[in-house]
VEXLOKE-115250 format. One line per 5 residues: number of its first residue (from 1); their letters; for each residue y, z, x of C-alpha. Coordinates in Angstrom, 1 decimal, padded with zeros to 4 digits. Each point is the difference from the previous one (the first is absolute). Example, Ala and Ser with C-alpha at 12.3 -4.5 7.8 and 13.67 -1.06 7.14 Angstrom:
2
1	as	-004.5/007.8/012.3 ~ 003.4/-000.7/001.4
***
This chain:
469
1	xxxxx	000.0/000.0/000.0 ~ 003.2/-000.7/001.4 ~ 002.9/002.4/001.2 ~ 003.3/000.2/-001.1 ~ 002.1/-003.2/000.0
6	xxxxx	002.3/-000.4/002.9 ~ 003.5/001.9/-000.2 ~ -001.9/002.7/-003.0 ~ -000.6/003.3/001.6 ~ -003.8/000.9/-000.6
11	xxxxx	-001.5/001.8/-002.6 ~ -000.7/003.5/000.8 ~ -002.0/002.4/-002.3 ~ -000.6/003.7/000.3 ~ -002.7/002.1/-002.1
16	xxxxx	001.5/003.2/000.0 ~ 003.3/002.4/000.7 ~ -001.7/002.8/001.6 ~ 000.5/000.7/003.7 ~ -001.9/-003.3/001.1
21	xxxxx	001.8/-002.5/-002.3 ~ 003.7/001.3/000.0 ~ -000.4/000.4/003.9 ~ -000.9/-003.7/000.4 ~ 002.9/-000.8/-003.0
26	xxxxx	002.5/001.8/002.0 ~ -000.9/-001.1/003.6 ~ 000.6/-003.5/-001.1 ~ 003.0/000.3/-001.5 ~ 001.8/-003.1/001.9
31	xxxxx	-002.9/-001.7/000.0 ~ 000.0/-004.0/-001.0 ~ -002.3/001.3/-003.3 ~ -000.1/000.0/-003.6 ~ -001.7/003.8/-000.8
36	xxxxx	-001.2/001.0/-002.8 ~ -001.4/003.4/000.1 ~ -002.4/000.9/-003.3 ~ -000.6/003.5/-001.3 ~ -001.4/001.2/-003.3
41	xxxxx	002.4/003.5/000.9 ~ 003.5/-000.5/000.6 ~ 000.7/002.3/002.7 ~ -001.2/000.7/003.3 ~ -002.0/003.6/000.6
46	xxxxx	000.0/002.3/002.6 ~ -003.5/000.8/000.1 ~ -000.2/002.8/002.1 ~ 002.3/002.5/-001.7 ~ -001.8/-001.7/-003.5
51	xxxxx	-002.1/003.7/-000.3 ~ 003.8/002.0/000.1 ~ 000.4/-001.9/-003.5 ~ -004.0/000.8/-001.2 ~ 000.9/003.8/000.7
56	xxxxx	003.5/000.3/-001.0 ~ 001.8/-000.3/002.3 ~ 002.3/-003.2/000.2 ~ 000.2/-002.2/-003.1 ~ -000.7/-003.5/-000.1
61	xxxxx	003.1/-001.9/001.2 ~ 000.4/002.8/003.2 ~ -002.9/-002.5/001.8 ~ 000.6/-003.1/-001.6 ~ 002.3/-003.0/-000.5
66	xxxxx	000.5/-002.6/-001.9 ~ -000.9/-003.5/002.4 ~ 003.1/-001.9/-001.6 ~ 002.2/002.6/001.4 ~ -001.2/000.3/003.0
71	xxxxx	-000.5/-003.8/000.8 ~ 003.5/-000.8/-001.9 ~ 001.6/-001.1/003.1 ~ -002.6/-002.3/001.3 ~ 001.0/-003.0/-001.4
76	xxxxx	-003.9/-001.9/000.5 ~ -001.8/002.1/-002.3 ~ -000.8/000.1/-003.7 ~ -001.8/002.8/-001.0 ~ -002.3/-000.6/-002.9
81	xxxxx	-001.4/002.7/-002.2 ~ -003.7/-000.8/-000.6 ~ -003.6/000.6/000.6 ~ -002.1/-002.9/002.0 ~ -003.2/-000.9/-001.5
86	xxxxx	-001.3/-003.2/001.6 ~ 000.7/-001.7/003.5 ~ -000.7/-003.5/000.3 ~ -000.4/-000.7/004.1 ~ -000.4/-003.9/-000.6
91	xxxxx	002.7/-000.6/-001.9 ~ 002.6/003.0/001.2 ~ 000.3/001.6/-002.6 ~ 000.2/003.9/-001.6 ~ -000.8/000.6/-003.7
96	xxxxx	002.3/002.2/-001.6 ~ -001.5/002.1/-002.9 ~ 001.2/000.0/-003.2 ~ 002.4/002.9/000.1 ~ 002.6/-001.9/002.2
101	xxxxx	000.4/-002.8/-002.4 ~ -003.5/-002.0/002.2 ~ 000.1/-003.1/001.6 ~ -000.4/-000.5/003.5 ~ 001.7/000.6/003.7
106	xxxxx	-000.2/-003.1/002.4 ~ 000.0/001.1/003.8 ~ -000.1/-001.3/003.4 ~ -000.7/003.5/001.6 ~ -001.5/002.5/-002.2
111	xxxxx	000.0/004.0/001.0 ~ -001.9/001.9/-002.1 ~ 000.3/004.1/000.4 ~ -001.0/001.3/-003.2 ~ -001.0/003.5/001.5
116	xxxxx	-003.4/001.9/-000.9 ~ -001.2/001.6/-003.1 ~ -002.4/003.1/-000.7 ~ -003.5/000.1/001.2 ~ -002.6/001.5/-002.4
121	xxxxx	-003.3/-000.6/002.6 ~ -001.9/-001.2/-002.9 ~ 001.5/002.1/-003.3 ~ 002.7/-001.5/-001.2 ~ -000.4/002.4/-003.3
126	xxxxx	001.1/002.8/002.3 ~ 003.4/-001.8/-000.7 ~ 000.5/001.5/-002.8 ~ 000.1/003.5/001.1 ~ 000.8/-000.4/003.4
131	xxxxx	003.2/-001.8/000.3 ~ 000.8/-001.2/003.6 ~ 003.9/-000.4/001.4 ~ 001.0/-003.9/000.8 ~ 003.0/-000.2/-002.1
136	xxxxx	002.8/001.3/-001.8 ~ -001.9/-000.1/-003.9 ~ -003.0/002.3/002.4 ~ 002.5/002.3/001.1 ~ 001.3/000.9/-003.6
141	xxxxx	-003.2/000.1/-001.2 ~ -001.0/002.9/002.9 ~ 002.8/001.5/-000.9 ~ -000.5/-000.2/-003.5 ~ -003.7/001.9/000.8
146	xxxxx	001.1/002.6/001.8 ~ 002.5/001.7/-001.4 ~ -001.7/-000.7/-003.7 ~ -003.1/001.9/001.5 ~ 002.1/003.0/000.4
151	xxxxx	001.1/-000.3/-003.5 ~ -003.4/-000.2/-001.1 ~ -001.1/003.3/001.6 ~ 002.9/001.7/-001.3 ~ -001.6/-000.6/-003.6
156	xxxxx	-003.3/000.7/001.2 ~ 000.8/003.5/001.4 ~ 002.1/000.6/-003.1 ~ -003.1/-001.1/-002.4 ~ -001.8/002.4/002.0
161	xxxxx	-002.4/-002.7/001.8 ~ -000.3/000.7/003.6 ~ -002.3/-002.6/000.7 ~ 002.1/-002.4/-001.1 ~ 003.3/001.5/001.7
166	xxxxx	-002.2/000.1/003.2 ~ -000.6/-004.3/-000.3 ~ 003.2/-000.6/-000.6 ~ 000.6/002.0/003.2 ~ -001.9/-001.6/001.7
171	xxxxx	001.3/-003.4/002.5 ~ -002.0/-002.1/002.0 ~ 001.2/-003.0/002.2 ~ -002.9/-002.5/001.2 ~ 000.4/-001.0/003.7
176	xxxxx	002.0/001.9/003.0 ~ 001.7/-002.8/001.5 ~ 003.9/000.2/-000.1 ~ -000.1/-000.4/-003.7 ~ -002.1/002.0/-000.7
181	xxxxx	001.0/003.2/002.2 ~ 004.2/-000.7/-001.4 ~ -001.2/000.4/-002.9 ~ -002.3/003.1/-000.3 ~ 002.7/002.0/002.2
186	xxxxx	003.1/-001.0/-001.9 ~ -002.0/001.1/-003.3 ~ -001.0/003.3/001.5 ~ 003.9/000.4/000.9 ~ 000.4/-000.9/-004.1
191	xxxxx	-002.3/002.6/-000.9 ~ 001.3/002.7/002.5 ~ 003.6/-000.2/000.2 ~ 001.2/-002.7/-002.8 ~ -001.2/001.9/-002.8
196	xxxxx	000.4/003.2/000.9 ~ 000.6/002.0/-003.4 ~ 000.5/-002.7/-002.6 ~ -003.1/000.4/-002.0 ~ -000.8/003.3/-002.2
201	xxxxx	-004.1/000.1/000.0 ~ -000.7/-002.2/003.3 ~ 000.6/001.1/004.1 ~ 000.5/-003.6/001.0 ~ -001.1/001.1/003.6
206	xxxxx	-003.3/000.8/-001.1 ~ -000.4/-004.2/000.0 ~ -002.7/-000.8/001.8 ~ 000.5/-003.6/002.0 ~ -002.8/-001.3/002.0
211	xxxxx	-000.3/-002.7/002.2 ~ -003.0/-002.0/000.2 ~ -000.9/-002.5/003.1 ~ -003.6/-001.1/000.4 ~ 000.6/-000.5/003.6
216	xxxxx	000.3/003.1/002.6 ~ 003.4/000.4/000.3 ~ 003.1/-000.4/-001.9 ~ 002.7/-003.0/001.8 ~ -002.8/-001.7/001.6
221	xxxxx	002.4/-002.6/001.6 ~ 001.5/003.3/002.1 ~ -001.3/001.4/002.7 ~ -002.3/002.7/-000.3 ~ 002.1/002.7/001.4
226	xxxxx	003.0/-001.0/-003.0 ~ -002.9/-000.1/-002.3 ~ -001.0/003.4/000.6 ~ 003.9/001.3/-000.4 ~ 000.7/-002.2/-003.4
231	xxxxx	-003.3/001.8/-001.3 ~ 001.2/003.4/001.2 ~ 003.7/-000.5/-001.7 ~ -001.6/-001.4/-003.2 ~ -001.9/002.9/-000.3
236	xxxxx	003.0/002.1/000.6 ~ 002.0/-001.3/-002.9 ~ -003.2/000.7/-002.2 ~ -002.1/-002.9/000.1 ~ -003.6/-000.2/000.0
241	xxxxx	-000.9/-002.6/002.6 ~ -004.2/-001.5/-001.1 ~ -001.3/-002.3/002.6 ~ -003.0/-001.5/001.2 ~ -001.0/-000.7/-004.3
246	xxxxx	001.0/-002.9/-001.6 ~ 001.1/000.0/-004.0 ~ -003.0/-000.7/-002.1 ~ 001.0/-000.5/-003.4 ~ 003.5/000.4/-001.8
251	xxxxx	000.9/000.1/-003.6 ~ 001.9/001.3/-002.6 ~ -001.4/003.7/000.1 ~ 000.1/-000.2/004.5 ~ -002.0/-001.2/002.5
256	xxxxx	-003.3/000.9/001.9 ~ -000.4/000.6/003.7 ~ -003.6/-000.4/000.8 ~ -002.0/001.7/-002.2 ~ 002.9/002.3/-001.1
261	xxxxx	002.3/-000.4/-003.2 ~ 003.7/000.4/000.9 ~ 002.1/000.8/-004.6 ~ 003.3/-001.6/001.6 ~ 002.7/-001.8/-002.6
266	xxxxx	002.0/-001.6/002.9 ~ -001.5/-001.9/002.8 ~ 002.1/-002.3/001.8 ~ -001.8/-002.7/002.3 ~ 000.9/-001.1/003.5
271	xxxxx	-002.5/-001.1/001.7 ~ -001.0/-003.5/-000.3 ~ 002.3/-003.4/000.4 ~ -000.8/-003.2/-000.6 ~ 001.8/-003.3/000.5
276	xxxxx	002.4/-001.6/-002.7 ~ -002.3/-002.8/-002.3 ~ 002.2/-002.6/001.7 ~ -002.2/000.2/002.8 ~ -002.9/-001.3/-002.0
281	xxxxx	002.0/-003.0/-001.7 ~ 001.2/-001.4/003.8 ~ -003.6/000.1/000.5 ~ -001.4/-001.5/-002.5 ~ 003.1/-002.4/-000.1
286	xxxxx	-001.3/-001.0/003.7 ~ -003.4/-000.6/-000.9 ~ 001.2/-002.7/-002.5 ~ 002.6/-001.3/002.4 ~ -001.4/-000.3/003.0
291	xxxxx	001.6/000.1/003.3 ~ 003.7/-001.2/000.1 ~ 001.1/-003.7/000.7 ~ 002.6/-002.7/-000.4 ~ 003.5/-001.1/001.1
296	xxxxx	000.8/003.9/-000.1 ~ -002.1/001.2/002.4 ~ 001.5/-000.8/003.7 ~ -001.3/001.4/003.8 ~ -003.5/001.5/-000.9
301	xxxxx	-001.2/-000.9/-002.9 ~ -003.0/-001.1/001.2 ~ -000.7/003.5/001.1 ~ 001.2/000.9/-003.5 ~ -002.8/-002.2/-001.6
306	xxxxx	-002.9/001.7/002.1 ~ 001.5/003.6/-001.0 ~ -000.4/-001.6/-003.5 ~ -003.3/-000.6/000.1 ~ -001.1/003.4/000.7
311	xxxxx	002.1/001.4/-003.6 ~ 002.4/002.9/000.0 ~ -001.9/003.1/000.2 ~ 000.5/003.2/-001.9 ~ -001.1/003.4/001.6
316	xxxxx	-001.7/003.1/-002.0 ~ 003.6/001.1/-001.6 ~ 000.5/-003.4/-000.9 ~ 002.7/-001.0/002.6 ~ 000.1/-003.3/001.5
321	xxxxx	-000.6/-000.7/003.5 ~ 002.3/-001.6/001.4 ~ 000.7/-002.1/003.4 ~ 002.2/001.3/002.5 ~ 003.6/-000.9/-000.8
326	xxxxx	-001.2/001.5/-003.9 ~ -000.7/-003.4/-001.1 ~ -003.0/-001.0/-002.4 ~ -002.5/-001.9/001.9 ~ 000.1/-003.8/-000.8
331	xxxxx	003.6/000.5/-002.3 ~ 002.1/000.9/002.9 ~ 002.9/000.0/-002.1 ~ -001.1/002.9/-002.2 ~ 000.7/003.8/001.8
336	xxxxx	-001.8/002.8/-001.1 ~ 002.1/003.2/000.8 ~ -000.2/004.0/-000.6 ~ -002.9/001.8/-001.5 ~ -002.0/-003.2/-001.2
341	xxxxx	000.0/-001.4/003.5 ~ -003.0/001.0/002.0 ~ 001.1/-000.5/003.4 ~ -001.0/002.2/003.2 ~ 001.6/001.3/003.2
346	xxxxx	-000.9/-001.6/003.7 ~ -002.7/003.1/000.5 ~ -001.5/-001.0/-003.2 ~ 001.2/002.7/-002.7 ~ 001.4/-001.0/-003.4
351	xxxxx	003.9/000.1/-000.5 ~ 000.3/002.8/-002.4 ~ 001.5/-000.8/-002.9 ~ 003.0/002.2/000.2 ~ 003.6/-000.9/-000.8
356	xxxxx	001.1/-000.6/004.0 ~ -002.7/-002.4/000.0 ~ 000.7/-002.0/-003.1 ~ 003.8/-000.2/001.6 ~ -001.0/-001.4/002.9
361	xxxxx	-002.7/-002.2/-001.9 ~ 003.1/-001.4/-001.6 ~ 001.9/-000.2/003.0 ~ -002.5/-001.8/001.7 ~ -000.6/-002.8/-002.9
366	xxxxx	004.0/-000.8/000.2 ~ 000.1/-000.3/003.6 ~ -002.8/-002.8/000.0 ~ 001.4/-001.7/-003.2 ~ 003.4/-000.1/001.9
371	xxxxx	-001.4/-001.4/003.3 ~ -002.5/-002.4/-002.1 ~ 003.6/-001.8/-001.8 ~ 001.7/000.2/003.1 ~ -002.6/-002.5/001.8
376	xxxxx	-002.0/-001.3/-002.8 ~ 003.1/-000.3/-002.8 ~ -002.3/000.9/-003.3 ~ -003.3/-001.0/001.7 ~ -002.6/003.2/000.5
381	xxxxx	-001.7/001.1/003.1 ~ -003.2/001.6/000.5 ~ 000.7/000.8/003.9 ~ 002.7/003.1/-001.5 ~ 000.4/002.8/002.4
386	xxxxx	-002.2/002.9/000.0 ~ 000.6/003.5/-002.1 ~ 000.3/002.9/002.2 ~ 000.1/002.8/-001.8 ~ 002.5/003.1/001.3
391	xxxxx	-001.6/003.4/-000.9 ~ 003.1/002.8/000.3 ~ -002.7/002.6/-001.4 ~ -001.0/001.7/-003.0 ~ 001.5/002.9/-002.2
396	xxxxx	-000.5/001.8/-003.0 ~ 001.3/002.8/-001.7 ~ -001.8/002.8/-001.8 ~ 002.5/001.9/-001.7 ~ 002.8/002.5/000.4
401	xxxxx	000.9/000.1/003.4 ~ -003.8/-001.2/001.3 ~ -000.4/-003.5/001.5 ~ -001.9/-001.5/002.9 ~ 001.3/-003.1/002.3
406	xxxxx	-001.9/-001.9/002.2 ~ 002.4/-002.2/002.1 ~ -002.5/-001.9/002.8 ~ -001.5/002.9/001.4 ~ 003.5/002.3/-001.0
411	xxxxx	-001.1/002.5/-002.6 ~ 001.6/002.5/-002.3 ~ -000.7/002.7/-003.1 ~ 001.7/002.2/-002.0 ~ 003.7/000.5/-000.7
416	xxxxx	001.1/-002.8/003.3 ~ -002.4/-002.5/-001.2 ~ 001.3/000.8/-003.8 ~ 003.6/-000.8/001.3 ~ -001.0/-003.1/001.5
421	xxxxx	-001.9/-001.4/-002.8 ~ 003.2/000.5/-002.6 ~ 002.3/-001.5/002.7 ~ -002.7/-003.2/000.9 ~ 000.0/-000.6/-004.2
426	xxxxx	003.3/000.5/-000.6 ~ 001.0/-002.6/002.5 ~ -002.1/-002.0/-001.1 ~ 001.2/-000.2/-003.7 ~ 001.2/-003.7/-001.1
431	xxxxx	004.3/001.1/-001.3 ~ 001.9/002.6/000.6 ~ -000.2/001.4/-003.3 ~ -003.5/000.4/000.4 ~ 000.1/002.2/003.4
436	xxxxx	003.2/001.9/-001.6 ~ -001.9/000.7/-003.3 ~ -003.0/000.9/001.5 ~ 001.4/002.4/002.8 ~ 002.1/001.8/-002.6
441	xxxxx	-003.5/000.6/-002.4 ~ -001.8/000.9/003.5 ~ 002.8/002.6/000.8 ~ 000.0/001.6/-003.5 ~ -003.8/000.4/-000.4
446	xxxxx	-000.2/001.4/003.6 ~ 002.8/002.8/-001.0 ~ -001.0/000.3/-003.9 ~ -004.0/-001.7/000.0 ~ 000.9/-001.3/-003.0
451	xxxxx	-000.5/-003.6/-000.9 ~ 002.2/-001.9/-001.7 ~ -001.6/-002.8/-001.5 ~ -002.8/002.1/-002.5 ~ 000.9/-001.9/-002.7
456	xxxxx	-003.7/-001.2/-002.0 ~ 000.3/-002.5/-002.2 ~ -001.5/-003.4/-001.5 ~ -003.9/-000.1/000.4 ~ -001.9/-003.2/-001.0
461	xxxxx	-002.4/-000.8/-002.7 ~ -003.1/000.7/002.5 ~ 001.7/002.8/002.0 ~ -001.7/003.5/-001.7 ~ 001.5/003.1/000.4
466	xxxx	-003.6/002.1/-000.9 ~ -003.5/-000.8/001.5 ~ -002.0/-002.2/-001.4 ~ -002.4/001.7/-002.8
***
């Protein structure tokens, strides 16, 4: 198929404003392209400070931002407001679902960084009662849970039913990774501090909140020694840490470990992730194409054509493996970027799909789409230059004035590594509203531990406030 017609700047499209997608968008800002970036939300999410809003803490606009606004001066871009449901490799083209009036996207280059989804291993009924935290609508929902389950066990211990107070007590978060361990410390904080003396016939700090990792330790990616002091300080602010026995069963009246039955009205999962569908539609869309060709394709196509011939390949989690330079193999002008991109580091380990990573994902895509139109005009390239992933370390925070930071070999805990953590996300923020807002909330809950945004409302037609019966 041919590229764009001589003097028309090419056809750019990106799936997806997370941190991927708007990186790429904004790094090619005076680029020679036409961009259209495609998301079925309108805003762009800070992911990592995504459990502050599940517990409380920050509301919804604090870590989010609406991608008109922030792309408003970038005069190639037209954001459109819409969920992809088909990609058609031969003919270059997204499918646009009906919800943003349909049709279809024509492209030269195509970036797709449509992020990751939850990962039930298997039970996707566990769904239901264990909602996971990807988005903005999961956040309110967790929110929702949580502080109607304390509700729920004021009227039990005023009806007199213990047992039923005691379920309603009880909180149990489903894999210790960063996720996992924010948010089992920041809802022993709720429990301890929060709601200190605002309910008649409950102690809120009688909660019991337990978190459960089938593996041995809790922040596996740490190193052992950070490991063993995030486990100590989550057991300090009251949580029960279970490890080494995965979850079993989950339902509306709790969940089983082993052979042992767990009466638990709010479990929260975060332990699985798997790969946005879009993944699976580039495959298939390649196994119907077949490898790239015509007057588009310049230096290496040939090498394009035997890439082809071997299909793009997904991994278990159902991200795509991609070349190099995070091009498909045999479309070299469709990028896979940020957590659907299966790539690895020179020493053979997986980039982890964190938000640095995505960044630089989509750094990386605009640097070779930028030296591909400077030598080739619209023409594609399958010789782009290699990824190299940058790791600057990992952090995570447990709770009130708990943390641990692993900076290449330079590690931290407690209060310092506390500090650093709310100074590293703050900075990172997208407006200065944001990183105003939020550091104002911050300072008032560390001085009052209150938080600000325990507002419940709304609930959907499938979202139950009692156990299934």
């Amino acid at each position: 198929m041919a590229g764009p017609s001589r003097g028309s700047p090419a056809r750019l499209v990106v799936v997806g404003g997370g941190f991927a997608g708007l990186w790429a968008v904004r790094a090619l800002a005076h680029a020679p392209l036409a961009i259209t970036l495609v998301d079925r939300a309108n805003h762009h999410l800070f992911q990592p400070l995504l459990y502050q809003v599940a517990t409380a803490g920050l509301s919804a606009p604090d870590i989010a931002a609406p991608l008109r606004h922030i792309l408003r001066g970038q005069v190639n871009v037209d954001v459109r407001l819409a969920e992809v449901t088909g990609i058609d490799l031969a003919a270059r083209h997204v499918v646009l679902g009906a919800d943003g009036a349909g049709g279809t996207l024509a492209y030269d280059f195509l970036l797709v960084a449509s992020g990751a989804a939850h990962a039930y291993f298997g039970h996707d009924d566990w769904a239901r009662h264990a909602p996971g935290l990807k988005t903005l609508d999961d956040a309110l929902t967790i929110r929702r849970r949580v502080l109607t389950a304390f509700e729920r066990a004021e009227a039990a211990a005023a009806a007199g039913d213990a047992a039923e107070r005691d379920a309603w007590l009880h909180f149990a978060v489903v894999g210790a990774g960063p996720t996992g361990v924010e948010l089992a410390g920041t809802m022993a904080e709720i429990a301890h501090h929060t709601l200190k003396r605002e309910f008649r016939h409950i102690d809120p700090s009688r909660a019991r909140v337990r978190l459960l990792e089938a593996g041995p330790a809790v922040l596996a990616t740490f190193p052992p020694a950070l490991q063993a002091k995030a486990r100590a300080q989550l057991e300090r602010l009251g949580v029960e840490v279970v490890t080494g026995t995965p979850v079993a069963a989950i339902d509306g009246e709790g969940y089983r470990l082993g052979d042992e039955r767990h009466r638990c009205r709010t479990v929260l999962w975060a332990a699985g992730v798997a790969a946005s569908p879009l993944g699976r539609l580039l495959a298939e869309s390649a196994a119907r194409a077949g490898p790239a060709g015509g007057p588009a394709d310049v230096a290496g196509a040939s090498e394009a054509g035997e890439a082809g011939r071997d299909g793009i390949e997904l991994d278990r989690a159902g991200r795509v493996k991609v070349r190099p330079d995070l091009s498909l193999p045999g479309h070299p002008e469709v990028f896979v970027a940020g957590d659907l991109a299966a790539v690895s580091q020179p020493d053979g380990r997986p980039v982890p799909g964190i938000a640095p990573a995505a960044k630089q994902m989509g750094r990386h895509v605009a640097h070779v789409l930028r030296a591909r139109l400077a030598h080739g005009g619209g023409g594609t390239d399958a010789t782009g230059a290699p990824f190299r992933y940058r790791d600057y370390g990992n952090l995570a925070t447990i709770g009130r004035m708990a943390a641990v930071v692993d900076l290449r070999g330079f590690r931290l805990s407690g209060l310092v590594a506390w500090w650093f953590w709310l100074a590293a996300h703050v900075f990172f923020l997208i407006g200065f509203r944001n990183r105003l807002i939020v550091l104002v909330n911050w300072a008032w809950a560390y001085w009052t531990y209150q938080r600000h945004a325990r507002i419940v409302h709304g609930g959907g037609p499938g979202e139950r406030a009692t156990p299934d019966r």
